[in-house]
C-alpha positions as CSV (number, residue, x, y, z in Angstrom):
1,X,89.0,76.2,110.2
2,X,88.4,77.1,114.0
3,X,84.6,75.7,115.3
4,X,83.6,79.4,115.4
5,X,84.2,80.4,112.0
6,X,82.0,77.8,110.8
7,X,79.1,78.5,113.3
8,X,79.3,82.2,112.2
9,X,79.1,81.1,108.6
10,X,76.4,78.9,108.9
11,X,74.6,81.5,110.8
12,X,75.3,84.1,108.0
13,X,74.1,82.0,105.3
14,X,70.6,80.5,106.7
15,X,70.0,84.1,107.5
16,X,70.4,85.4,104.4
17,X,66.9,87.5,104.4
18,X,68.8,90.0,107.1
19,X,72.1,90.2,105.2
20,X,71.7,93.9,104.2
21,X,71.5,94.3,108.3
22,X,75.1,93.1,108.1
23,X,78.0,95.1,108.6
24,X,80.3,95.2,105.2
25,X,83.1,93.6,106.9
26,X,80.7,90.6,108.1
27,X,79.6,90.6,104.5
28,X,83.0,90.2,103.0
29,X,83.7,87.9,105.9
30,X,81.0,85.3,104.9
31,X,82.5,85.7,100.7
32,X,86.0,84.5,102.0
33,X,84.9,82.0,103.7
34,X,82.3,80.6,101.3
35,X,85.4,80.9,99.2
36,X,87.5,79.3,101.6
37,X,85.8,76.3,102.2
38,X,85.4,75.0,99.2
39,X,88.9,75.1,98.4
40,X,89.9,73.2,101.5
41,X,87.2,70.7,100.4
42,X,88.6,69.8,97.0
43,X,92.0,69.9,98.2
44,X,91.1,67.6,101.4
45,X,89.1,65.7,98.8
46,X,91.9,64.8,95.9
47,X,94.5,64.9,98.5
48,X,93.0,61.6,99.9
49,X,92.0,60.1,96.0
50,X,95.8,60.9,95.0
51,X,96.8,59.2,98.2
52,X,94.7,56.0,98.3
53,X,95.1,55.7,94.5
54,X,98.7,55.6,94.7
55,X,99.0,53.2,97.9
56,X,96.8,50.6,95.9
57,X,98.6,51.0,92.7
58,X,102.2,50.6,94.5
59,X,100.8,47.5,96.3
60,X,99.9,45.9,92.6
61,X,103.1,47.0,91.3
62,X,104.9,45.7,94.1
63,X,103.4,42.5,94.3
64,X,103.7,42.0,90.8
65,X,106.8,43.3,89.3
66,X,107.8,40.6,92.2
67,X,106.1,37.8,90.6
68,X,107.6,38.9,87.5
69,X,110.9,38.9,88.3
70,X,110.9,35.3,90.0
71,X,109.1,33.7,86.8
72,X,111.6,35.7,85.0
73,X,114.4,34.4,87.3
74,X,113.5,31.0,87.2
75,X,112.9,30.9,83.3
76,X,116.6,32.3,83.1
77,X,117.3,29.1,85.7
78,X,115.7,26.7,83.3
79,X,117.8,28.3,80.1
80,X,120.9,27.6,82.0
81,X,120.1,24.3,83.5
82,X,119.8,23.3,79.3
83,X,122.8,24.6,78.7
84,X,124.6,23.0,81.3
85,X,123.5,19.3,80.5
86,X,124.2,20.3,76.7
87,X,127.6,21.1,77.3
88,X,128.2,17.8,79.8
89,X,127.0,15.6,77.1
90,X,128.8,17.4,74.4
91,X,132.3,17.1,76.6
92,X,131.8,14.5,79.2
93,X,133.3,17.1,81.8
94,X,132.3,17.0,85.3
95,X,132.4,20.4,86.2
96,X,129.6,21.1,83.7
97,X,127.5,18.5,85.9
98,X,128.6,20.7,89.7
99,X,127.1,24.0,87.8
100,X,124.2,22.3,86.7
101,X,123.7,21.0,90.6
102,X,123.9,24.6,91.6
103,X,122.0,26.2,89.0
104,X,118.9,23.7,90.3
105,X,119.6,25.3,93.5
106,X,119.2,28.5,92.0
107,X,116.1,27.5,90.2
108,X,114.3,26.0,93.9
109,X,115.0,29.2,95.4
110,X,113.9,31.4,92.7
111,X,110.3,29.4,92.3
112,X,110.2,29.5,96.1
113,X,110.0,33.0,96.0
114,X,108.0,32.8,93.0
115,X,105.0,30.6,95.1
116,X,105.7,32.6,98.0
117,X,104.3,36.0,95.7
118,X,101.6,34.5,93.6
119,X,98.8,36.3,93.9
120,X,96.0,34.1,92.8
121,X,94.8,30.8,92.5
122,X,95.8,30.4,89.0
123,X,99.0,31.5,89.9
124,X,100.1,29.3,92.1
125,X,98.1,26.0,90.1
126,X,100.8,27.1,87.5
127,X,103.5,26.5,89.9
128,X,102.1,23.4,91.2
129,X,102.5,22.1,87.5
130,X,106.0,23.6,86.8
131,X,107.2,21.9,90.1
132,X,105.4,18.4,89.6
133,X,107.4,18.8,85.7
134,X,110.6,19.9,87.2
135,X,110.7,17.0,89.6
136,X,110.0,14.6,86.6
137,X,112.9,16.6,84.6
138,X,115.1,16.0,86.9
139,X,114.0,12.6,87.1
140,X,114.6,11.8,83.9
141,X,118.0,13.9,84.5
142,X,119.5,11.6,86.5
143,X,118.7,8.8,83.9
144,X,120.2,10.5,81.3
145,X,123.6,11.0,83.1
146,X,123.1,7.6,84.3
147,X,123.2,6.4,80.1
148,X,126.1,8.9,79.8
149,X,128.1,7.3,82.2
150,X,127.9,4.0,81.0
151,X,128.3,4.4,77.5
152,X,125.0,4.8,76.1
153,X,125.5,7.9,75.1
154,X,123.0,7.8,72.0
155,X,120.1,6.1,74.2
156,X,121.2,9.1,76.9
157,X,120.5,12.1,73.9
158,X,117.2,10.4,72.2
159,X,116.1,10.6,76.1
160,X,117.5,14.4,76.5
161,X,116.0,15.6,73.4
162,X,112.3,13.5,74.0
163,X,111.1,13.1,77.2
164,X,113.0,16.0,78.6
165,X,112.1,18.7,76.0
166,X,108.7,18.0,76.9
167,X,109.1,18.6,81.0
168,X,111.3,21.7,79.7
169,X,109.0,22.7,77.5
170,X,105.5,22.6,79.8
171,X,107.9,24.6,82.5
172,X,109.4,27.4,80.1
173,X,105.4,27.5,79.0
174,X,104.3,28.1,82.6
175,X,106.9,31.1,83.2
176,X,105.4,32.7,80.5
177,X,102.0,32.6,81.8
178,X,103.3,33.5,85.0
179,X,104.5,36.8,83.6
180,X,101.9,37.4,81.1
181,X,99.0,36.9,83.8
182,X,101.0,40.1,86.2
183,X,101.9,41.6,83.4
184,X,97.5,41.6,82.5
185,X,96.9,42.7,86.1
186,X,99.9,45.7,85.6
187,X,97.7,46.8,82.8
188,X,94.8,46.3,84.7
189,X,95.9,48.3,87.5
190,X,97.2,51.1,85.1
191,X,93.4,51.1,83.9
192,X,91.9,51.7,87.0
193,X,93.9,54.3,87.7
194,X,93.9,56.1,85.0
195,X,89.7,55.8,85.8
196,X,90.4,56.9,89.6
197,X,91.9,60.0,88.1
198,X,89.2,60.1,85.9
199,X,86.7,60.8,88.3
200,X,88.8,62.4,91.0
201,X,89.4,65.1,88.4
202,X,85.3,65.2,87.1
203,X,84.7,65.2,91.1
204,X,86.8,68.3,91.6
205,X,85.4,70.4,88.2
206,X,82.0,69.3,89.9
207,X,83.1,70.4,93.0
208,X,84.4,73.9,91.5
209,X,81.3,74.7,89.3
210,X,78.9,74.1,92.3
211,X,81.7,76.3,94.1
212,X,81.9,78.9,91.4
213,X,78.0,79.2,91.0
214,X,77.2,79.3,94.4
215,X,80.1,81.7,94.5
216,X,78.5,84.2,92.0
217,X,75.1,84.1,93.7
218,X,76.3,84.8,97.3
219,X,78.6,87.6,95.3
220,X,75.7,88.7,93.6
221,X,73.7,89.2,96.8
222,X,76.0,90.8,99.1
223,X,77.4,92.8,96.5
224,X,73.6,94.2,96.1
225,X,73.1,94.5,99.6
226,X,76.4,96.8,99.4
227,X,75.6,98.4,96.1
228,X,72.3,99.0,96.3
229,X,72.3,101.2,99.8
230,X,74.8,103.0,97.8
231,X,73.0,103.8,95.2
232,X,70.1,105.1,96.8
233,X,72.2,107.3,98.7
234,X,74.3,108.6,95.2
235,X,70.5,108.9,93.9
236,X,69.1,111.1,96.6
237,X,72.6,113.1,97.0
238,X,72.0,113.4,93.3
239,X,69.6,115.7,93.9
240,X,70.7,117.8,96.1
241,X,74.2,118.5,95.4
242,X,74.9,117.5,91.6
243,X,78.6,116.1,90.5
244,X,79.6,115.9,87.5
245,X,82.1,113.4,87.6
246,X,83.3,110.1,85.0
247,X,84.6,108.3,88.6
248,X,82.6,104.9,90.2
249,X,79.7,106.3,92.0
250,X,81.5,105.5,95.2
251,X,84.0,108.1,94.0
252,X,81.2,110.5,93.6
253,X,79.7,109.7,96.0
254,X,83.0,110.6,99.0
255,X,82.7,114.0,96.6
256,X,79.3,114.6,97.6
257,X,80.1,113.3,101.4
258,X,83.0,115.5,101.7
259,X,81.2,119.0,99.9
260,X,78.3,118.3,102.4
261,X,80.7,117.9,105.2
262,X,81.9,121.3,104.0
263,X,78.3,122.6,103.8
264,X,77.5,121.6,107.5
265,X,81.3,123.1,108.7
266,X,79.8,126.7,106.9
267,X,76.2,126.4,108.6
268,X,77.8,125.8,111.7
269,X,79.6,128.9,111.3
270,X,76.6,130.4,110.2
271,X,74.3,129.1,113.1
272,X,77.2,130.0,115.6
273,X,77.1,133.9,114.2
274,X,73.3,133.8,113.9
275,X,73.4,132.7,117.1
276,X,75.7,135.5,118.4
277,X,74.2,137.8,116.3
278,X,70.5,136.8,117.9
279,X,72.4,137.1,121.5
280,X,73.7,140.6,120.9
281,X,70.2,141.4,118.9
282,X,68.8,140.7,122.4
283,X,70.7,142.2,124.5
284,X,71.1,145.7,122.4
285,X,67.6,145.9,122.1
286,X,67.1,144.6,125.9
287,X,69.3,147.7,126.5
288,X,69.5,150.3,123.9
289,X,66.2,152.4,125.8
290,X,68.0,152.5,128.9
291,X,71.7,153.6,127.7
292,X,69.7,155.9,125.3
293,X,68.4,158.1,127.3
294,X,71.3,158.3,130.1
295,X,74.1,158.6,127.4
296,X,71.9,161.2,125.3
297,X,71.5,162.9,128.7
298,X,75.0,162.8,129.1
299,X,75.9,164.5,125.5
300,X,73.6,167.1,126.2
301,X,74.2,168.5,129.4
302,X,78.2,168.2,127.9
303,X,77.4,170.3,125.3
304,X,75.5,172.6,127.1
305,X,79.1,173.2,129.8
306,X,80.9,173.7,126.9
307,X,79.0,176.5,125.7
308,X,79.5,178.3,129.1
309,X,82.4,180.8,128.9
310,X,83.4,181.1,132.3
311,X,84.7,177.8,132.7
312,X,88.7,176.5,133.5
313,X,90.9,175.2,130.9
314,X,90.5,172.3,133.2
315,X,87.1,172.2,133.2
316,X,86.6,172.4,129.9
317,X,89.1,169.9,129.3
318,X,87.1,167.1,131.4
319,X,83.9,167.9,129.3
320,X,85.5,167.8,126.4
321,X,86.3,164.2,127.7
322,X,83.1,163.3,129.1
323,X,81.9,164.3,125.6
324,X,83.9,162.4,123.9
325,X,83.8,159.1,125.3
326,X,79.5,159.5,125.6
327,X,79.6,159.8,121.9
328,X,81.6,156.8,121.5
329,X,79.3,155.2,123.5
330,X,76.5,156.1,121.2
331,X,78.5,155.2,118.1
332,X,79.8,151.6,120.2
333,X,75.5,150.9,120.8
334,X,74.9,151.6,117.1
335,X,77.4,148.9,115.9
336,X,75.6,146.8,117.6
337,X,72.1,147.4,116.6
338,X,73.6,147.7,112.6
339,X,75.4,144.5,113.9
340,X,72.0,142.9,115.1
341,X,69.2,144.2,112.8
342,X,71.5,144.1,109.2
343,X,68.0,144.4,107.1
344,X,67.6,142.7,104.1
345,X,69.7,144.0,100.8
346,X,67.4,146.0,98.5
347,X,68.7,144.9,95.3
348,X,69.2,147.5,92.5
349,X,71.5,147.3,89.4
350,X,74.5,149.3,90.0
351,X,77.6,149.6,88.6
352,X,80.0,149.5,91.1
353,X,82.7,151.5,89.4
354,X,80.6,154.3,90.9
355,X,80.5,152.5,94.2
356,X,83.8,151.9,94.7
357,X,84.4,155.8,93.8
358,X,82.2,157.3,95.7
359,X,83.3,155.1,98.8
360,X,86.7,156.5,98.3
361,X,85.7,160.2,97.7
362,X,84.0,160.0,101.4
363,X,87.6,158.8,102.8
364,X,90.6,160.9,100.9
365,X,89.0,164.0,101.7
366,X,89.3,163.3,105.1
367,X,92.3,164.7,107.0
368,X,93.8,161.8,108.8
369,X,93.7,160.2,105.1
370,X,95.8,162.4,103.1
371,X,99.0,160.4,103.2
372,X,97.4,157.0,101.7
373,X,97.6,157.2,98.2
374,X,94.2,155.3,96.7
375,X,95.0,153.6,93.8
376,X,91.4,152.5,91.8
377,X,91.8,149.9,88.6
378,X,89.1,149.4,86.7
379,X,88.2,147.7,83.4
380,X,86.7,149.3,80.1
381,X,83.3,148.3,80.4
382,X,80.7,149.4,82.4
383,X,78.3,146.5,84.2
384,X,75.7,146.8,85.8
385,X,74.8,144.2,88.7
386,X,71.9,143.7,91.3
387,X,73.2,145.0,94.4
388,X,72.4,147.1,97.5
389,X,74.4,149.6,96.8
390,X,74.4,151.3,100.2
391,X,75.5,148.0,101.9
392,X,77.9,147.2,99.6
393,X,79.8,150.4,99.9
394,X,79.7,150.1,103.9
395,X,81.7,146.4,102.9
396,X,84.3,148.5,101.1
397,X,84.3,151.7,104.0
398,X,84.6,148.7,106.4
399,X,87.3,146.9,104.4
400,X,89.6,150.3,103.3
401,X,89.1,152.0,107.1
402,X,90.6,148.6,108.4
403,X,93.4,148.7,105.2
404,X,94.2,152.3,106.4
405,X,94.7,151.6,110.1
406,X,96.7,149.0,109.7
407,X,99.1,150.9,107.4
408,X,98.6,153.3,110.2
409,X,97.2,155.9,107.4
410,X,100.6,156.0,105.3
411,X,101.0,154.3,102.3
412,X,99.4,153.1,98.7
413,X,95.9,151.3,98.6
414,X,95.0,149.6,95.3
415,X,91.3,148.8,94.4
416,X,91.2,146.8,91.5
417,X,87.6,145.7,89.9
418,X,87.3,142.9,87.7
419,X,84.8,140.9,85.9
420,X,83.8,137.1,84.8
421,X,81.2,135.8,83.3
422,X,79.6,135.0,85.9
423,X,81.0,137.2,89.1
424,X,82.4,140.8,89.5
425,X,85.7,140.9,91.8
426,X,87.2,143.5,93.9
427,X,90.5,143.2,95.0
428,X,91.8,145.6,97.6
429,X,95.0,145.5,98.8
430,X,97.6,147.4,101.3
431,X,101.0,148.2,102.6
432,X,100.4,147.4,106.2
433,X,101.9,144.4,108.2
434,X,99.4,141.4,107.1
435,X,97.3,139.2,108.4
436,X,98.5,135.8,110.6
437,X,97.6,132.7,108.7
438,X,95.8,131.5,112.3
439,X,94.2,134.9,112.2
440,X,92.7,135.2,108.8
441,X,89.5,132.8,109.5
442,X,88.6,134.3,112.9
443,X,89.2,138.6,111.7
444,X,85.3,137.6,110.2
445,X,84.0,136.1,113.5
446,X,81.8,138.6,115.8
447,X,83.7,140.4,118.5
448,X,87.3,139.1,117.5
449,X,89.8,142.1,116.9
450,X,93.4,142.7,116.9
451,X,93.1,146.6,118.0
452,X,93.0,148.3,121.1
453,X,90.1,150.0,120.5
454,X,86.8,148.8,119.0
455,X,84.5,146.1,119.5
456,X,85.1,143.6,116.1
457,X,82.1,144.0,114.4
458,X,83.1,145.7,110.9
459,X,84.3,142.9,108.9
460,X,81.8,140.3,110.8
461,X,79.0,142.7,109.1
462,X,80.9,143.0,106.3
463,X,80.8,139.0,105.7
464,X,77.4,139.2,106.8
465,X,76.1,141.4,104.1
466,X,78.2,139.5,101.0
467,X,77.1,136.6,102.4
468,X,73.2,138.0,101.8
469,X,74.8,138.6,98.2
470,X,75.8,134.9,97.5
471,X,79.1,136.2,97.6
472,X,82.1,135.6,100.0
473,X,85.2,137.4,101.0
474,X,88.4,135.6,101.4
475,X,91.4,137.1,102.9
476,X,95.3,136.7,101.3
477,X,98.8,138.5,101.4
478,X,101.7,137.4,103.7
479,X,102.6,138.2,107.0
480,X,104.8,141.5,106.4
481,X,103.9,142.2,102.9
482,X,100.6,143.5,103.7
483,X,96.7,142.3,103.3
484,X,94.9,141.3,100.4
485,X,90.5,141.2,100.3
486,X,89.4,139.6,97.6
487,X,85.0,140.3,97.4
488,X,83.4,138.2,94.8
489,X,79.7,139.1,94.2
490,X,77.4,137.3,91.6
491,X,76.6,139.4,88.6
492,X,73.0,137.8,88.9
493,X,71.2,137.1,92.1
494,X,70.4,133.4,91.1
495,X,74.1,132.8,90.1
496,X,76.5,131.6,93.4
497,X,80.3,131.7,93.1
């Protein structure tokens, strides 16, 4: 692990008072690496048991299974060499006497090695006996071929089956405890590591519960110093906007993040058109005494020429104009001010069945409106709701004059009025060209208008005055199938959509 990673650790953990000051990544950080360590530990740790375990127990084994196999050899020598002079004395044949000559040779090299391995003391007092009793067996060897040869055959066997069985016998005896006393340190060795493993494995569970409960505690205290910030934030969001959700409060939480980022996106909007609104409120009343009076001026004295009868077709042509435009003036100025100074609804229960027809009576009566057929839906029951009526119906004028232009006064117009339990709808739909998807957010901002003439304010007051409602007005239809206004107004005054 790199010099730095451990400084930053041991930094984290002795300052574990300021670990909520942390970032959640550091926090995280510090788990893995708690978590890291001690795994590297244990594994460093048994890796170097295992090793030094096994490089003592393969030296013993070694050693050992060496000494054992030259005791074992040179008991297997000692068999032979028996045999050998048993069958010489049995046949008399020389060649039994050249194997038993080589045989011995085999036997010297085989306790050679044998004395060369001995491990101990003991070991190699064992082999000083066997070779002072070899040396007297062969000894007594050479006096028993001796008898053989000359013809004292039965003097030669009492000495072969006496003296010599003794010599053979101490040897043979000291092989044995040659092999038994490695074999003993074999089993010894198994012993001790069997106990090696024995505590290499209760040093590693030791190792992992310290691990594991240190573990839980550092979990346990970042995972506050996560949780806990994020409960106090779920708590006081609680409050203010409510979810009613079965997901991890983290997931209700992002729902509360994202409908507040919503919420500050609408006031934005809202503070940008208050803002406008406060601009032009300003300005028109800044300027509305001294247009006025000129443009009043104006209409007069252009009423008063075209009274007189003794003027040119010309003439009366121009006033006409001069009229005309000093009216719109007037009418331009008063958006504004309505635009400006939109007073507070007074709210009355109406039903607006009535609304809705009386807003149409005012238009289909009218002459440039008598080839858009007005097409009204409503449903059986009659509701009454808290509304200002006389805003409310300069929302619908606002929304049908705009309907009607656009279809360029030709065409059907369908009002359709409908109710839930909670909010009364009205649907108004047209035949006209649509509305541009980029379009249909900015037709409610102040000032912004597709037309030629006119300065955009109609549907930005419309929105205003719903919005007074707790209502909203949302804008559908395609591009070439014509415009759809959906207005949604709460059936009680406490009740938002």
């Amino acid at each position: 692990m790199p010099v730095i990673f451990k400084r930053v650790i041991f930094m984290k953990i002795m300052n574990m008072s300021s670990i909520k000051n942390l970032k959640i990544r550091n926090k995280i950080f510090i788990v893995s690496q708690f978590m890291m360590v001690p795994a590297i530990m244990i594994f460093i740790v048994l890796l170097v048991i295992t090793h030094k375990v096994q490089h003592h127990n393969s030296v013993i084994l070694i050693k050992n299974l060496t000494s054992i196999t030259a005791a074992y050899n040179v008991e297997n020598s000692l068999l032979s060499l028996k045999e050998l002079k048993a069958n010489y004395m049995l046949t008399g044949e020389k060649k039994w006497l050249r194997e038993f000559n080589r045989e011995v040779e085999d036997f010297n090299y085989w306790y050679n090695q044998a004395f060369q391995v001995a491990n101990t003391e003991e070991e190699r007092d064992i082999l000083s006996v066997m070779s002072v009793q070899f040396s007297n067996y062969m000894k007594a060897h050479k006096q028993i071929i001796f008898l053989a040869d000359t013809g004292k055959k039965d003097q030669a066997i009492r000495l072969l089956l006496i003296k010599t069985m003794e010599q053979y016998t101490s040897i043979y005896k000291g092989c044995e405890d040659l092999i038994s006393i490695n074999r003993n340190v074999i089993s010894e060795s198994e012993e001790i590591l069997k106990k090696s493993i024995k505590r290499s494995m209760l040093l590693a569970y030791v190792i992992i519960i310290c691990f594991i409960i240190l573990g839980v505690i550092l979990v346990v205290i970042i995972s506050r110093s996560i949780v806990d910030p994020i409960n106090e934030i779920e708590l006081a969001s609680s409050n203010l906007l409510p979810v009613k959700s079965d997901k991890i409060e983290v997931e209700r939480l992002r729902e509360r993040f994202e409908l507040m980022i919503d919420a500050l996106k609408s006031n934005q909007q809202k503070l940008i058109v208050s803002e406008r609104r406060a601009a032009v409120g300003e300005i028109a009343a800044g300027i509305s005494h001294e247009l006025n009076n000129p443009i009043g001026i104006i209409c007069g004295f252009a009423e008063i020429l075209l009274n007189k009868k003794n003027l040119t077709d010309s003439d009366m042509e121009s006033i006409e104009y001069i009229h005309k435009e000093a009216v719109r003036c007037k009418k331009l100025l008063g958006d504004l001010l309505d635009f400006a100074r939109t007073p507070a609804p007074c709210y009355i229960k109406n039903n607006l069945k009535d609304v809705i027809r009386e807003t149409v009576n005012l238009l289909k009566n009218q002459d440039k409106y008598k080839s858009v057929l007005f097409n009204s839906v409503f449903p059986g029951e009659d509701i009454e709701i808290e509304i200002d009526a006389v805003q409310i119906k300069q929302v619908f004028l606002n929304v049908i004059i705009n309907s009607c232009e656009a279809m360029e006064y030709h065409g059907s117009l369908n009002i359709e009025l409908s109710y839930t339990p909670l909010t009364a709808e009205v649907k108004i739909t047209d035949e006209g060209p649509g509305i541009k998807e980029e379009e249909k957010e900015k037709i409610f901002i102040p000032f912004y208008t597709t037309k030629t003439r006119g300065v955009g304010l109609g549907l930005a007051v419309s929105g205003d005055i719903i919005e007074k409602h707790n209502g909203s007005i949302h804008v559908g239809g395609k591009p070439g199938r014509g415009a759809e206004f959906i207005i949604t107004i709460p059936r009680s005054r406490n009740e938002k959509e």
